[in-house]
PDB file of N, H, CA, C and O in Angstrom:
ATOM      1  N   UNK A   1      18.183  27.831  -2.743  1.00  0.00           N
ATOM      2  CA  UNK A   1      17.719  26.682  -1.957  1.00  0.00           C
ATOM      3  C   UNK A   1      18.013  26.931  -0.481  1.00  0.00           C
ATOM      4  O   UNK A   1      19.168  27.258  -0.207  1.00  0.00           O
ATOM      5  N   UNK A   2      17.387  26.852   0.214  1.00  0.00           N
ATOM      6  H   UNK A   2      16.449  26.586  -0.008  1.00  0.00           H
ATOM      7  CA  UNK A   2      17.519  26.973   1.449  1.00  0.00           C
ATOM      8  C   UNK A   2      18.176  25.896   2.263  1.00  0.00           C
ATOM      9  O   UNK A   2      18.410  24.821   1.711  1.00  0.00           O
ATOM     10  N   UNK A   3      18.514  26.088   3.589  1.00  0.00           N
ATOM     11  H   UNK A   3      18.325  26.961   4.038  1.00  0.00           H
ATOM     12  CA  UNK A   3      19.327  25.028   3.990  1.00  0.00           C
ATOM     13  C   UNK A   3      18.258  23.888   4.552  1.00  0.00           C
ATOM     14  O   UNK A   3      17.122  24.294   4.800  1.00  0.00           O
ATOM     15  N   UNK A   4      18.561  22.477   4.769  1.00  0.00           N
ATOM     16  H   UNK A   4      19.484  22.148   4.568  1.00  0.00           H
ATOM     17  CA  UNK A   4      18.060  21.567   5.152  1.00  0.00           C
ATOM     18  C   UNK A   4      17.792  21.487   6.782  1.00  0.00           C
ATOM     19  O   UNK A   4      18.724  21.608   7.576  1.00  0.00           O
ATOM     20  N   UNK A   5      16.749  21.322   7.103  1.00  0.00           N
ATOM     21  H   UNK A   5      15.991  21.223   6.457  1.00  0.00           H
ATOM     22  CA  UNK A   5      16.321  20.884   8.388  1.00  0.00           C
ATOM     23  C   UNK A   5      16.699  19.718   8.979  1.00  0.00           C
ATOM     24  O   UNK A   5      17.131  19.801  10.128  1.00  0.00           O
ATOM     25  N   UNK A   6      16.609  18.210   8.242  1.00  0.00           N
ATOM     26  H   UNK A   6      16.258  18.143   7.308  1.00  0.00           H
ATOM     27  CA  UNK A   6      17.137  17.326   8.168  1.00  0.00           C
ATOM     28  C   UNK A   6      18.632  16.608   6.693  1.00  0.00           C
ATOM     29  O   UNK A   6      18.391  16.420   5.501  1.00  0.00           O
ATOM     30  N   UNK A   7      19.928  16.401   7.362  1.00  0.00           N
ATOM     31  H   UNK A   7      20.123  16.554   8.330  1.00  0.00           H
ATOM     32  CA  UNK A   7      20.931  16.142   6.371  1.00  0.00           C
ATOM     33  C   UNK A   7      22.035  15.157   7.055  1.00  0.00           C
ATOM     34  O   UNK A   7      22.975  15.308   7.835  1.00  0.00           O
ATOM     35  N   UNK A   8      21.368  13.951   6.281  1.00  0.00           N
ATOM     36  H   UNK A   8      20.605  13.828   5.647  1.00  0.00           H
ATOM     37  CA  UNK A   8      22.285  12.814   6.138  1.00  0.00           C
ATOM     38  C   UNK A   8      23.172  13.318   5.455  1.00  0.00           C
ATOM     39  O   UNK A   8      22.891  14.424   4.994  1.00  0.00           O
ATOM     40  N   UNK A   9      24.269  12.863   5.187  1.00  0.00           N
ATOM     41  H   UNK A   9      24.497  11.964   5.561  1.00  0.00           H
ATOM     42  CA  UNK A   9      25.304  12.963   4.141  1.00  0.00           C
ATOM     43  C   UNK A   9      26.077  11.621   4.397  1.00  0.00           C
ATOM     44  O   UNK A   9      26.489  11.344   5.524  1.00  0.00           O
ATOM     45  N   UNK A  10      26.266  10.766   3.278  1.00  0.00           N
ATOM     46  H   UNK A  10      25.931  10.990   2.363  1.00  0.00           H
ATOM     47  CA  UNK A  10      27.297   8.901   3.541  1.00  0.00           C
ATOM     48  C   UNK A  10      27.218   8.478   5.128  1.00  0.00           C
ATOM     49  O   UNK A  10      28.146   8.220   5.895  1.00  0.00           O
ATOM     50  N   UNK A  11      25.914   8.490   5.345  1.00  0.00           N
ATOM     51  H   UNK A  11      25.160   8.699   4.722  1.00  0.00           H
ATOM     52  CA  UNK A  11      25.840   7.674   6.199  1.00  0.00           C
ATOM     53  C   UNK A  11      26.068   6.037   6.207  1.00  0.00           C
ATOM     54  O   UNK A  11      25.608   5.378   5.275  1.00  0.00           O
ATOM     55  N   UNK A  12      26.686   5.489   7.130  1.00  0.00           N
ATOM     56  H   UNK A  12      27.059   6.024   7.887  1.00  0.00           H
ATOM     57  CA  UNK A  12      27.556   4.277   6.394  1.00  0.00           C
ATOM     58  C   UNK A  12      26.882   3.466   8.769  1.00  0.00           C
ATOM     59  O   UNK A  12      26.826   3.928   9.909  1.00  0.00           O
ATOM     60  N   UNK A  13      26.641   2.351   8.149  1.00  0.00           N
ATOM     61  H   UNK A  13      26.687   1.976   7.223  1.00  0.00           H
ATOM     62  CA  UNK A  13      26.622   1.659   9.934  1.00  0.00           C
ATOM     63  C   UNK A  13      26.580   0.249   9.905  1.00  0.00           C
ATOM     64  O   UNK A  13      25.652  -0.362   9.374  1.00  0.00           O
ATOM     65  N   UNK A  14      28.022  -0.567  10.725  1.00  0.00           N
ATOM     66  H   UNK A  14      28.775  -0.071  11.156  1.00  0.00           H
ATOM     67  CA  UNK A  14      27.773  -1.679  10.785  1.00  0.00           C
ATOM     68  C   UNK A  14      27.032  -2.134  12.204  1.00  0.00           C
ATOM     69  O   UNK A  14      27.155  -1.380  13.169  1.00  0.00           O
ATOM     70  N   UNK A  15      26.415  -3.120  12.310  1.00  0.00           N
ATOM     71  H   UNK A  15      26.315  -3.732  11.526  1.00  0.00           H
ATOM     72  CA  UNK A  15      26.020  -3.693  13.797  1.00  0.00           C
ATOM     73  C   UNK A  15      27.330  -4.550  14.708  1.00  0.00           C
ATOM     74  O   UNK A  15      28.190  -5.057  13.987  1.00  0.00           O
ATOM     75  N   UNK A  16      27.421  -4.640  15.501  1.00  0.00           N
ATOM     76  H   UNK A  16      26.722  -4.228  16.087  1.00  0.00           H
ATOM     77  CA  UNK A  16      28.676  -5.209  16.342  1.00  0.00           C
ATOM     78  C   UNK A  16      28.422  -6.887  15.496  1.00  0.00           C
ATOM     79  O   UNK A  16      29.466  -7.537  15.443  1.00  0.00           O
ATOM     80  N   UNK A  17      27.253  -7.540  14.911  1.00  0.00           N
ATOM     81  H   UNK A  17      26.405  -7.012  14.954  1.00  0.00           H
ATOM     82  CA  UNK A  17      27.836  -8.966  14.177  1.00  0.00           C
ATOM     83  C   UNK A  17      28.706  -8.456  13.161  1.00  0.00           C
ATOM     84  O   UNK A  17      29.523  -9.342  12.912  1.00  0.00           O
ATOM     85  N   UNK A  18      28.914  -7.437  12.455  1.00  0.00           N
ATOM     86  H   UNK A  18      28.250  -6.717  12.658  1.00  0.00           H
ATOM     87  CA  UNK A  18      29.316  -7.361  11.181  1.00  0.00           C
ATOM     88  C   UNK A  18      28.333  -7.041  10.035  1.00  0.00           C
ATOM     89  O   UNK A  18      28.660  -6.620   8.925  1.00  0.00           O
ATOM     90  N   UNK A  19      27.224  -7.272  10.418  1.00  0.00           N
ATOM     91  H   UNK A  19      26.959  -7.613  11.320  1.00  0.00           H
ATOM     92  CA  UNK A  19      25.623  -6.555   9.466  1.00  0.00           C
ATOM     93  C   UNK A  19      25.968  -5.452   9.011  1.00  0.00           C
ATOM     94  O   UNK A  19      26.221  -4.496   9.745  1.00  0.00           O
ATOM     95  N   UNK A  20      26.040  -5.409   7.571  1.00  0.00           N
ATOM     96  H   UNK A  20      25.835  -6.186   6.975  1.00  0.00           H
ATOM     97  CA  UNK A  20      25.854  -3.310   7.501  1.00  0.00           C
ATOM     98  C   UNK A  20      24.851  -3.311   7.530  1.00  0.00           C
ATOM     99  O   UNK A  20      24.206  -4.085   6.822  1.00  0.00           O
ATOM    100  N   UNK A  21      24.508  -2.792   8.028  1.00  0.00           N
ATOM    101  H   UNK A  21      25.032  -2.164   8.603  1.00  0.00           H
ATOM    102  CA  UNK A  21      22.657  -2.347   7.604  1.00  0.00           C
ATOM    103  C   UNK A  21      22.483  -1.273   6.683  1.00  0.00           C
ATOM    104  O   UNK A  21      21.691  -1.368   5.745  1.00  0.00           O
ATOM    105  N   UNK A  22      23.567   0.322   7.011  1.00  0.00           N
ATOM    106  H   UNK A  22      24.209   0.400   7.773  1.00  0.00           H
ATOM    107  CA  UNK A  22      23.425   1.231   6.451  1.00  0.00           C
ATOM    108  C   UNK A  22      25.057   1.717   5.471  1.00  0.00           C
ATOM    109  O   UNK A  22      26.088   1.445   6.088  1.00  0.00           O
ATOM    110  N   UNK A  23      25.251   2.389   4.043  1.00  0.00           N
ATOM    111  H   UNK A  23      24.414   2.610   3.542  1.00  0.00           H
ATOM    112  CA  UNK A  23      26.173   1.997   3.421  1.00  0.00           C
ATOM    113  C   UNK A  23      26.038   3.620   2.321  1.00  0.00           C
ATOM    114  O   UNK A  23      25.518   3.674   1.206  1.00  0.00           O
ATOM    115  N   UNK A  24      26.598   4.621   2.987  1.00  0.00           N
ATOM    116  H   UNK A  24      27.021   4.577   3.893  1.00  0.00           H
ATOM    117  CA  UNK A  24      26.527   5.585   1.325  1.00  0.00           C
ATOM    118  C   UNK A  24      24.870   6.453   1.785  1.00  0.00           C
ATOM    119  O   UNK A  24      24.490   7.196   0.880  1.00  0.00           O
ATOM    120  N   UNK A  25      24.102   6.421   2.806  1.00  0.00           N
ATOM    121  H   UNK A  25      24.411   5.818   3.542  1.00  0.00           H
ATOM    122  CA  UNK A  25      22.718   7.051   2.688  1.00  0.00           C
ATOM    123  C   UNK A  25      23.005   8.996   2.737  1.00  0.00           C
ATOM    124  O   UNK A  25      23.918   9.664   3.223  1.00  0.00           O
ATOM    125  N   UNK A  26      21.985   9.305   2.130  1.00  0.00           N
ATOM    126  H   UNK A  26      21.243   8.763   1.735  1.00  0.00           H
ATOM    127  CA  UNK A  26      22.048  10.764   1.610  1.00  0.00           C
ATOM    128  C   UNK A  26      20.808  10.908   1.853  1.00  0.00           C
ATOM    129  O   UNK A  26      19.931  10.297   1.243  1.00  0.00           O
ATOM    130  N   UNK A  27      20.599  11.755   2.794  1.00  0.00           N
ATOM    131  H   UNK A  27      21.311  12.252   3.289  1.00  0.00           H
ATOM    132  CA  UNK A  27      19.137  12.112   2.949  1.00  0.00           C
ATOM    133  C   UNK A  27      18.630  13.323   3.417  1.00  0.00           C
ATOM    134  O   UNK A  27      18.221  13.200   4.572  1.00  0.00           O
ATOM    135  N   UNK A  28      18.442  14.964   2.752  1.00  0.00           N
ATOM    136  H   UNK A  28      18.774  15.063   1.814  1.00  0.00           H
ATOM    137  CA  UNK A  28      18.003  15.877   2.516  1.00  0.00           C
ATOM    138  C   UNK A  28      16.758  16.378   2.851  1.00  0.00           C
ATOM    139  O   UNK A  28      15.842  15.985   2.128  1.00  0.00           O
ATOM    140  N   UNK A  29      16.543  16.948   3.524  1.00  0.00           N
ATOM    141  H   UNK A  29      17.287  17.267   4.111  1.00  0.00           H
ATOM    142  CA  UNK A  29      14.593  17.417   4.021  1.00  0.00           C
ATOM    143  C   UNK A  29      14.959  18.927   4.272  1.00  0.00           C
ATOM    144  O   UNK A  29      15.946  19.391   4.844  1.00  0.00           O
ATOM    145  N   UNK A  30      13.762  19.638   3.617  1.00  0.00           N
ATOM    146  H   UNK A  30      12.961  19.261   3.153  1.00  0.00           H
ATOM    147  CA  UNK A  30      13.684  21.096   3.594  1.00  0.00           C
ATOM    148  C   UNK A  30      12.400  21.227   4.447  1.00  0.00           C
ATOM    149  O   UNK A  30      11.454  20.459   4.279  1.00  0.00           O
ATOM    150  N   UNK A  31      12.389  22.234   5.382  1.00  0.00           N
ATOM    151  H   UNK A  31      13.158  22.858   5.519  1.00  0.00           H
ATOM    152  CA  UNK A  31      10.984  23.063   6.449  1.00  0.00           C
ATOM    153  C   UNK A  31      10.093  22.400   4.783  1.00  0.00           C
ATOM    154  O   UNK A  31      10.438  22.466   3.603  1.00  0.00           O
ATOM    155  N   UNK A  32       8.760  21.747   5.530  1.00  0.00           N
ATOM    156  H   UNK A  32       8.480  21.694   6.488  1.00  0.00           H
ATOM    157  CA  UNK A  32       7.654  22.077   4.922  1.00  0.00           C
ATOM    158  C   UNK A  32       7.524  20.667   3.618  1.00  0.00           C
ATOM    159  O   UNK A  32       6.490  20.380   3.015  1.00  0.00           O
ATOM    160  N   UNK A  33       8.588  20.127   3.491  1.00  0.00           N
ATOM    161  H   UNK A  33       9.429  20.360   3.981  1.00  0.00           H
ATOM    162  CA  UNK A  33       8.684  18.783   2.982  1.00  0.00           C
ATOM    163  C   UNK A  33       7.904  17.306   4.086  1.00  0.00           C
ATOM    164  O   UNK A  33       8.028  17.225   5.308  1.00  0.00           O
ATOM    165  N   UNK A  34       7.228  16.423   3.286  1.00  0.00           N
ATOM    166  H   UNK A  34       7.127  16.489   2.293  1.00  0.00           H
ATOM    167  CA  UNK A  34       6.718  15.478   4.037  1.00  0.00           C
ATOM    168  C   UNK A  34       7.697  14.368   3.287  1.00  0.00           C
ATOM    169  O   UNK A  34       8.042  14.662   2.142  1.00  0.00           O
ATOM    170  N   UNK A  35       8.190  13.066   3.866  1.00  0.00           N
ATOM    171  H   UNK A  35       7.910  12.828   4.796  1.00  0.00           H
ATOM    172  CA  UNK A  35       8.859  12.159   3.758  1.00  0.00           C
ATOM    173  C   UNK A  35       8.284  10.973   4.450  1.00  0.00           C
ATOM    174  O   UNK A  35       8.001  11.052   5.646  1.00  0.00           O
ATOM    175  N   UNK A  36       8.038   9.553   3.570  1.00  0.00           N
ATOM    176  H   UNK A  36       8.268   9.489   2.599  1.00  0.00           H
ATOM    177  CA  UNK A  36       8.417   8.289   3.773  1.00  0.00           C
ATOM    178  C   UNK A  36       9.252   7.099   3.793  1.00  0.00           C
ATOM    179  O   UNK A  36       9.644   6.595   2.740  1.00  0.00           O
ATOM    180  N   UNK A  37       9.472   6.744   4.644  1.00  0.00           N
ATOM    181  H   UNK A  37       9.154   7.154   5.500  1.00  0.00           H
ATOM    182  CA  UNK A  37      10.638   5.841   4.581  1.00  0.00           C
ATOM    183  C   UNK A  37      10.355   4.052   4.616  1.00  0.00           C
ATOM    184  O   UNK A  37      10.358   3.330   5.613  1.00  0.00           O
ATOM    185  N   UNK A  38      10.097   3.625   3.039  1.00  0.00           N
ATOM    186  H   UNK A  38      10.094   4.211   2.229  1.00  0.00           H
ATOM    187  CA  UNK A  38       9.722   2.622   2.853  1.00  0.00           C
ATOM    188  C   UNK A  38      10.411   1.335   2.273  1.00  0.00           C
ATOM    189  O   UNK A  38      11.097   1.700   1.319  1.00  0.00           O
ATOM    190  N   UNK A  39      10.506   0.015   2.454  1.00  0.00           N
ATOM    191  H   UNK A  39       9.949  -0.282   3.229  1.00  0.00           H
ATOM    192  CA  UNK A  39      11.217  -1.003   1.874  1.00  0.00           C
ATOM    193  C   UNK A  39      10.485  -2.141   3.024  1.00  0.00           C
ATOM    194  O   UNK A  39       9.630  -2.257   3.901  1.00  0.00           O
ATOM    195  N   UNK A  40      11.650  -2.911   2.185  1.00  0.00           N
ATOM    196  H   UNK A  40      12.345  -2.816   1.472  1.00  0.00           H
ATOM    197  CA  UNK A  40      10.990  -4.756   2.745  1.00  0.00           C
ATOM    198  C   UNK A  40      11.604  -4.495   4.374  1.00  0.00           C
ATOM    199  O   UNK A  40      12.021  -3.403   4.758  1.00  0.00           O
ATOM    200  N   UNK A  41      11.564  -5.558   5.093  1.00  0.00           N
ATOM    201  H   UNK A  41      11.225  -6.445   4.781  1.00  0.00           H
ATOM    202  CA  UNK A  41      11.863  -6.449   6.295  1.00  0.00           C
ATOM    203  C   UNK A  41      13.684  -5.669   5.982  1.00  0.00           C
ATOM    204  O   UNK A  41      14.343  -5.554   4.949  1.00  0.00           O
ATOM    205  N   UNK A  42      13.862  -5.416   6.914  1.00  0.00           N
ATOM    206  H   UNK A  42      13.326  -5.509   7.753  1.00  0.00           H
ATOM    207  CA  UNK A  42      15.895  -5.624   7.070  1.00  0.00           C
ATOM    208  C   UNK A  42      16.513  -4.409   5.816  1.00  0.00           C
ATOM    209  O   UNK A  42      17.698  -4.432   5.484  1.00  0.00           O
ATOM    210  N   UNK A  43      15.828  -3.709   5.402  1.00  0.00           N
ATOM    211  H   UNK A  43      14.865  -3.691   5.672  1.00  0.00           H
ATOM    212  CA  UNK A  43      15.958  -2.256   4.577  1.00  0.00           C
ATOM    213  C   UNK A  43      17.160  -1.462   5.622  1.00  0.00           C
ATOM    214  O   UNK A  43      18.239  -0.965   5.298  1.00  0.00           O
ATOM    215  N   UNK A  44      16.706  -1.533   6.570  1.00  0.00           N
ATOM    216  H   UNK A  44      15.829  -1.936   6.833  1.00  0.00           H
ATOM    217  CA  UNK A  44      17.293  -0.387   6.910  1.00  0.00           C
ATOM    218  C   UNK A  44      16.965   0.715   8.005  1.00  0.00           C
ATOM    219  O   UNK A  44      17.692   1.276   8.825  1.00  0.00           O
ATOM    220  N   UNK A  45      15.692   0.818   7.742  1.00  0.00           N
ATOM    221  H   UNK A  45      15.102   0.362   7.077  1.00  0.00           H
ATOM    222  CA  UNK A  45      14.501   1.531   8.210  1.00  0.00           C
ATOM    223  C   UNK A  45      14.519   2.039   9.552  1.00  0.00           C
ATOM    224  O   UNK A  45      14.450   3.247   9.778  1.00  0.00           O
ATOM    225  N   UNK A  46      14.591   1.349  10.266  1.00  0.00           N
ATOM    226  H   UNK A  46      14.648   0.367  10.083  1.00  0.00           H
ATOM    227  CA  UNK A  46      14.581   1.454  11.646  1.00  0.00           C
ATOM    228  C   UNK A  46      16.288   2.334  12.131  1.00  0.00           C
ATOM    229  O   UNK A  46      16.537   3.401  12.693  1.00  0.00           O
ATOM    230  N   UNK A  47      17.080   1.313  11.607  1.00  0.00           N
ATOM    231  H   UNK A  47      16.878   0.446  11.151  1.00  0.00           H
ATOM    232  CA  UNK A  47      18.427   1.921  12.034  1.00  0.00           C
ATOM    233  C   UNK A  47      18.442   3.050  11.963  1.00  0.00           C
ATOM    234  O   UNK A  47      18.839   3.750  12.894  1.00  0.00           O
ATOM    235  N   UNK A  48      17.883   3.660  10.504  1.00  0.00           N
ATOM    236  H   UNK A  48      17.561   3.091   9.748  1.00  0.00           H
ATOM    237  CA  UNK A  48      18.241   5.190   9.833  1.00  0.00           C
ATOM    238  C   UNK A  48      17.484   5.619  11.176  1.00  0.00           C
ATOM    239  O   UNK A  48      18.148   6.261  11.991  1.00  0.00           O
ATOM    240  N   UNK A  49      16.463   5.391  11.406  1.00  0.00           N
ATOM    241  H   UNK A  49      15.924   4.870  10.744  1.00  0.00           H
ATOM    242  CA  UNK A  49      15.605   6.007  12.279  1.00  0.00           C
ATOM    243  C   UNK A  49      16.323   6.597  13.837  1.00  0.00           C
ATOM    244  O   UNK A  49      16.372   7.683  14.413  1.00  0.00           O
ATOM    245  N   UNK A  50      16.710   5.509  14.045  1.00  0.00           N
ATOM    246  H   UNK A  50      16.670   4.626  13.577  1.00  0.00           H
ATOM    247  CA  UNK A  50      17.460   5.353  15.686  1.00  0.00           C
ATOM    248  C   UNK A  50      18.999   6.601  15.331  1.00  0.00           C
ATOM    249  O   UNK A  50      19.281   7.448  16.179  1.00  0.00           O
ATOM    250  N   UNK A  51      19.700   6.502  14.181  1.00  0.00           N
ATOM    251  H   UNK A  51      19.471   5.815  13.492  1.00  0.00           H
ATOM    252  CA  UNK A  51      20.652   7.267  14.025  1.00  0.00           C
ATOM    253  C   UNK A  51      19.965   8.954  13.927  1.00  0.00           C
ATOM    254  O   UNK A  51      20.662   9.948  14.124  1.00  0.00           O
ATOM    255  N   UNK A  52      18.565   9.006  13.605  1.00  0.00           N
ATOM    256  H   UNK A  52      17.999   8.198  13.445  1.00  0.00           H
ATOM    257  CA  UNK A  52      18.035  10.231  13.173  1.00  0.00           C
ATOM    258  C   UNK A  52      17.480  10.732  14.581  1.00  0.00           C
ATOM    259  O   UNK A  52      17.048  11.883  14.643  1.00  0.00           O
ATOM    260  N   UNK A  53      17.472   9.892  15.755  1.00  0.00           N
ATOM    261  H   UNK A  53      17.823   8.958  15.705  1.00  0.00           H
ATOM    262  CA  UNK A  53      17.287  10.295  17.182  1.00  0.00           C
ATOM    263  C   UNK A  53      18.400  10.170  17.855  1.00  0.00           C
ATOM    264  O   UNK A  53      18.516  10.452  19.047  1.00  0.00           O
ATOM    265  N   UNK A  54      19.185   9.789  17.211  1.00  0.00           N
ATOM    266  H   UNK A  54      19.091   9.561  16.242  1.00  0.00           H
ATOM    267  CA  UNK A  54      20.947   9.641  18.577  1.00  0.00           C
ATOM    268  C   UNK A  54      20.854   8.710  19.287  1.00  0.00           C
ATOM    269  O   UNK A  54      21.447   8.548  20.353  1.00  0.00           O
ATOM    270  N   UNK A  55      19.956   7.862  18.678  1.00  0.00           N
ATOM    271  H   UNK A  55      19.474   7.994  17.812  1.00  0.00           H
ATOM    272  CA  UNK A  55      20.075   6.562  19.682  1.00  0.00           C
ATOM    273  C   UNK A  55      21.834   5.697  19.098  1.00  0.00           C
ATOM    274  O   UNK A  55      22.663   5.398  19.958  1.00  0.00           O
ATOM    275  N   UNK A  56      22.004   5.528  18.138  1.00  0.00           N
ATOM    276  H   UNK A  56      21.331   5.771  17.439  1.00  0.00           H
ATOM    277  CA  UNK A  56      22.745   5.092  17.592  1.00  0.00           C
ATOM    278  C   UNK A  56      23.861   6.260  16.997  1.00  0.00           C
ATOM    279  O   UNK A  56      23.527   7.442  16.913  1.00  0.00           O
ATOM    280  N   UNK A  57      25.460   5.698  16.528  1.00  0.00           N
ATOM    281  H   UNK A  57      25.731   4.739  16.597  1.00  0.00           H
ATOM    282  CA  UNK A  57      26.453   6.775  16.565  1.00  0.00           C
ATOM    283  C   UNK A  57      26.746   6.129  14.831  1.00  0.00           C
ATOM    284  O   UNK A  57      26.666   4.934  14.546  1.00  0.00           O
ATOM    285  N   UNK A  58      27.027   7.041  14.019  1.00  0.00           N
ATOM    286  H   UNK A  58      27.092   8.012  14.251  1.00  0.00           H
ATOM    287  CA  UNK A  58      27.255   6.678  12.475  1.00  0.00           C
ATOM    288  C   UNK A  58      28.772   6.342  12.570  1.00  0.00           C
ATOM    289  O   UNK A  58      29.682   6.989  13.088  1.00  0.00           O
ATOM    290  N   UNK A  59      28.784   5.086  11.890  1.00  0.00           N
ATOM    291  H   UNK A  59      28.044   4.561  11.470  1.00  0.00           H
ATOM    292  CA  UNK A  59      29.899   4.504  11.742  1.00  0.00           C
ATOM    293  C   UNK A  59      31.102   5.262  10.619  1.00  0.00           C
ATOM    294  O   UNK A  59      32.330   5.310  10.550  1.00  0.00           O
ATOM    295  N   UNK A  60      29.948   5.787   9.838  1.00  0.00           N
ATOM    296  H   UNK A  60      28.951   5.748   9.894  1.00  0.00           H
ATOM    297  CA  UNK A  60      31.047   6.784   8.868  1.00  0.00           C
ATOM    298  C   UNK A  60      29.749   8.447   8.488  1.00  0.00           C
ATOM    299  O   UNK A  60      28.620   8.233   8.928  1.00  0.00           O
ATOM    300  N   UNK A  61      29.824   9.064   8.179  1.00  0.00           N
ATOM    301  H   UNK A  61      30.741   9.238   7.821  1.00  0.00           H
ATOM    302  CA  UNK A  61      29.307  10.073   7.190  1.00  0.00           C
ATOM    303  C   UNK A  61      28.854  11.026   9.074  1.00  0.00           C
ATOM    304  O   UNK A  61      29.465  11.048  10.143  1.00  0.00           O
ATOM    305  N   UNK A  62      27.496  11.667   8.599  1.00  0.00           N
ATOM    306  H   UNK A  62      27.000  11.649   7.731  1.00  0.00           H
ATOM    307  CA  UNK A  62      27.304  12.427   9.298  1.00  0.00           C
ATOM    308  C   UNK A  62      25.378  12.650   9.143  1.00  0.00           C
ATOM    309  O   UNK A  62      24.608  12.115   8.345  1.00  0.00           O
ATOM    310  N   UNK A  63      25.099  13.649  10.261  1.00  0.00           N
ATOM    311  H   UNK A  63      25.725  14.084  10.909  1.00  0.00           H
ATOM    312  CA  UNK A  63      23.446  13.498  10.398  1.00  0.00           C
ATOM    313  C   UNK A  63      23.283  14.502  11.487  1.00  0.00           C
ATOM    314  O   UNK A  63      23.461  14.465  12.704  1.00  0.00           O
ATOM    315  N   UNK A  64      22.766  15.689  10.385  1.00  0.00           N
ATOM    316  H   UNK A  64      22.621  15.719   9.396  1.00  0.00           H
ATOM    317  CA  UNK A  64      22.601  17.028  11.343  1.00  0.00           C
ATOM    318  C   UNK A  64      20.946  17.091  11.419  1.00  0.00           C
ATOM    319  O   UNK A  64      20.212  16.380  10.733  1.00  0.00           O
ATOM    320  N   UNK A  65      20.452  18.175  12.476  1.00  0.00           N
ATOM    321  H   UNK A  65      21.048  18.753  13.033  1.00  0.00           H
ATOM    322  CA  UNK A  65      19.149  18.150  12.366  1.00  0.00           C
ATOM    323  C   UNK A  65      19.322  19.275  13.387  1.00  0.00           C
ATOM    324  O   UNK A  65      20.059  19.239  14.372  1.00  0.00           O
ATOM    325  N   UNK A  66      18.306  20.561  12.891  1.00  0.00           N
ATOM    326  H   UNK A  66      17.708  20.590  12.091  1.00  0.00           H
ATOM    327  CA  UNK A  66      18.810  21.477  13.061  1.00  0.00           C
ATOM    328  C   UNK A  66      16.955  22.242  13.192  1.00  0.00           C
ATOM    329  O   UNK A  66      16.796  23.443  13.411  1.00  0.00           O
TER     330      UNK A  66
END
């Protein structure tokens, strides 16, 4: 298996109210893989997103991209 391009590992994030939004995420992408990132209203979605550009700093785990 080759190594991952994109690698969450327990990504964990509260918001300064106390919101977790994000809790335990694991998220794996290999060169040449396509990915969607889907759910209701308040999923998550966006945050993962902003942590997957460095807009945002992970409260616990980690998020390489390489």
């Amino acid at each position: 298996m080759t190594t991952p391009v994109l690698d969450v590992q327990g990504l964990a994030y509260a918001y300064p109210d106390g919101h977790q939004a994000l809790y335990g995420v694991d998220l794996h992408v290999h060169r040449g893989e396509r990915v969607a990132l889907l759910g209701p209203n308040g999923a998550g979605k966006t945050t993962l997103v902003l942590h997957l550009n460095g807009i945002l700093k992970a409260g616990a785990g980690t998020v390489a991209v390489s």
